[in-house]
FIPA-720445 format. One record per atom (N, C-alpha, C): residue in three letters; y, x, z. Coordinates in steps of 0.02 Angstrom, whole numbers, plus 50000, padded with zeros to 5 digits. Atoms other than C-alpha are relative to their C-alpha. Example, Ala and Ser with C-alpha at 12.3 -4.5 7.8 and 13.67 -1.06 7.14 Angstrom:
2
ALA499415004550000ALA497755061550390ALA500605004550000SER499414995849997SER499475068450357SER500554996150037
***
This chain:
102
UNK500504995749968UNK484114524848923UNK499835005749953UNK500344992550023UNK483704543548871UNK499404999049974UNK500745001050009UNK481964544548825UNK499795007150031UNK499804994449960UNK481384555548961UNK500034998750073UNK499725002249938UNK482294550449100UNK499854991750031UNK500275007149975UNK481894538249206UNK500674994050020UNK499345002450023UNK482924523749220UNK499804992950061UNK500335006449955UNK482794506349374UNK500634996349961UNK499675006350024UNK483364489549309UNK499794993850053UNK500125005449938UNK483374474349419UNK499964993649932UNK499965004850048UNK482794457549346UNK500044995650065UNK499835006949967UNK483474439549441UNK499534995250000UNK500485007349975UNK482044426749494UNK500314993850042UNK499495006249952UNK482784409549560UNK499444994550015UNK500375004249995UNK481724396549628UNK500494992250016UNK499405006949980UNK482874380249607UNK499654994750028UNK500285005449961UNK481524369849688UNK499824997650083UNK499934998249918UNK481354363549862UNK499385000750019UNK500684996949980UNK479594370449875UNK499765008149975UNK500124994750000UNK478994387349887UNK499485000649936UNK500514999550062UNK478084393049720UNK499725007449993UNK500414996649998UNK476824406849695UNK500075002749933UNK500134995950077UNK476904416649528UNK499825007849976UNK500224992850017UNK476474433549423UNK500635000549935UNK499745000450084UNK477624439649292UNK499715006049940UNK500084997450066UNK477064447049129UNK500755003749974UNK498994998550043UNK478444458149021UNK499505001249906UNK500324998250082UNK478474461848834UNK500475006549988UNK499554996350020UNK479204474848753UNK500104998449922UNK499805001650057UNK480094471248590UNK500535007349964UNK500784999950042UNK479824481148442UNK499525001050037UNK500784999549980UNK478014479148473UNK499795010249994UNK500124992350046UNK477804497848389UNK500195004950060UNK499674994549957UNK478994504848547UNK499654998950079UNK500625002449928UNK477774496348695UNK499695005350016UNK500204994249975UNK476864513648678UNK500255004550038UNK499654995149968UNK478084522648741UNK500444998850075UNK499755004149919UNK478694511248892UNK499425002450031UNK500594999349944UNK477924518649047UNK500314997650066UNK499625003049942UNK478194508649202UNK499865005750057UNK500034994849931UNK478154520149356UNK499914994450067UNK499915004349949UNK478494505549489UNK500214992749977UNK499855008150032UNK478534486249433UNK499884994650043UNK500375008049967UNK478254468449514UNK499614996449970UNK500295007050047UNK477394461749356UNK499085001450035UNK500585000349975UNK475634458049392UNK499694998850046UNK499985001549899UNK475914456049586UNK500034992750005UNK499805005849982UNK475914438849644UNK500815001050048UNK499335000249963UNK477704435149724UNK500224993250012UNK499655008149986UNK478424419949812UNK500625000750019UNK499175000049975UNK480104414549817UNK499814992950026UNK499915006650001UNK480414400249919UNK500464995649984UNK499805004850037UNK481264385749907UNK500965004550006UNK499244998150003UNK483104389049834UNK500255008949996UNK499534990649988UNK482964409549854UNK499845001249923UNK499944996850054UNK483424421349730UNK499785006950021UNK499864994449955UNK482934439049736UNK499945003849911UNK499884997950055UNK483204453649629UNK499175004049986UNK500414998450028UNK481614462249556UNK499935006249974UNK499894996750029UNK481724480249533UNK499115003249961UNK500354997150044UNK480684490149388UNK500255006149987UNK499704994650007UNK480714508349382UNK499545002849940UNK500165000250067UNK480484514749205UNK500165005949966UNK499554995050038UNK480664529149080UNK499374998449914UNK500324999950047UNK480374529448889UNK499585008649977UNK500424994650033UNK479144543048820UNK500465003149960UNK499604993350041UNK480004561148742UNK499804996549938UNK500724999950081UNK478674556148588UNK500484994549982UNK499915007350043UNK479664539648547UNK500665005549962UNK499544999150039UNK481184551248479UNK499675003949946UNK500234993650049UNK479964562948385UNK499594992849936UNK500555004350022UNK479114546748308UNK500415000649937UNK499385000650066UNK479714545748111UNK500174991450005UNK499925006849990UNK479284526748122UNK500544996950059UNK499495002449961UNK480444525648273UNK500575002050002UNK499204997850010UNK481884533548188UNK500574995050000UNK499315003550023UNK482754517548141UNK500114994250067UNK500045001149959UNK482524511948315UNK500344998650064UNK499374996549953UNK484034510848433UNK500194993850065UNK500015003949949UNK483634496148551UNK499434998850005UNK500445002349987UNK482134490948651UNK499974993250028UNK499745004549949UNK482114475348723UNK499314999050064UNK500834999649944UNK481044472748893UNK500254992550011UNK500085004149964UNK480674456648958UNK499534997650018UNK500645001949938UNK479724446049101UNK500014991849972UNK500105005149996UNK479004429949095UNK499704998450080UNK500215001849929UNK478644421249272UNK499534993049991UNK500455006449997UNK477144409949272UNK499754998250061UNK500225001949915UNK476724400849433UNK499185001050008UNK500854998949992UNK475004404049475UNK499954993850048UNK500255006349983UNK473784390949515UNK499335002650033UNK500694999349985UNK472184392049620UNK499694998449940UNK500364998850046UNK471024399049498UNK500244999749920UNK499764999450092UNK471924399149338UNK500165009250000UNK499954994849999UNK471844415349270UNK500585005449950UNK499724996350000UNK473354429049211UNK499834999349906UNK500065000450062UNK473674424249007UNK499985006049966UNK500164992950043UNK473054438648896UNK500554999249929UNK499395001150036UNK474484442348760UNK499655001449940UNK500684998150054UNK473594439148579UNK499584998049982UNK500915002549983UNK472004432048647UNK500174990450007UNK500105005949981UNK471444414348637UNK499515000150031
***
């Protein structure tokens, strides 16, 4: 990805169980330092989403990194980001884990 340009990636959710499950997903961005500069435009994280039993579906995220991350000195030596989701099932009343926080 440019930094700049916007960029859609699809992520794979599978529900291998034979009951329909309810969840939210969280992402990270890895280095921590380059998270500033990830701007989502269009995402699923945060949404509740059900897959039922046995489906798969794909998950798109539309995305571009910030001009500023090539001007950064600290993000000179920089040359991969990694993104990822975590999928936690949501539960009546349990609430959306804060990243950090106890």
């Amino acid at each position: 990805v440019v930094p700049g340009e916007t960029a859609l990636a699809f992520y794979k959710a599978k529900n291998p169980t034979d009951q329909p499950i309810i969840g939210i997903s969280t992402y990270n961005v890895v280095p921590f330092e380059a998270g500033q500069y990830f701007n989502k435009i269009q995402c699923f994280c945060f949404e509740e989403q059900r897959l039922n039993p046995q489906e798969e579906v794909d998950m798109p995220v539309f995305f571009y990194i910030d001009p500023e991350f090539a001007e950064d000195p600290k993000m000179a030596k920089v040359d991969l980001i990694t993104l990822s989701y975590t999928f936690f099932e949501a539960k009546e009343g349990q609430k959306l884990p804060l990243p950090g926080y106890q």
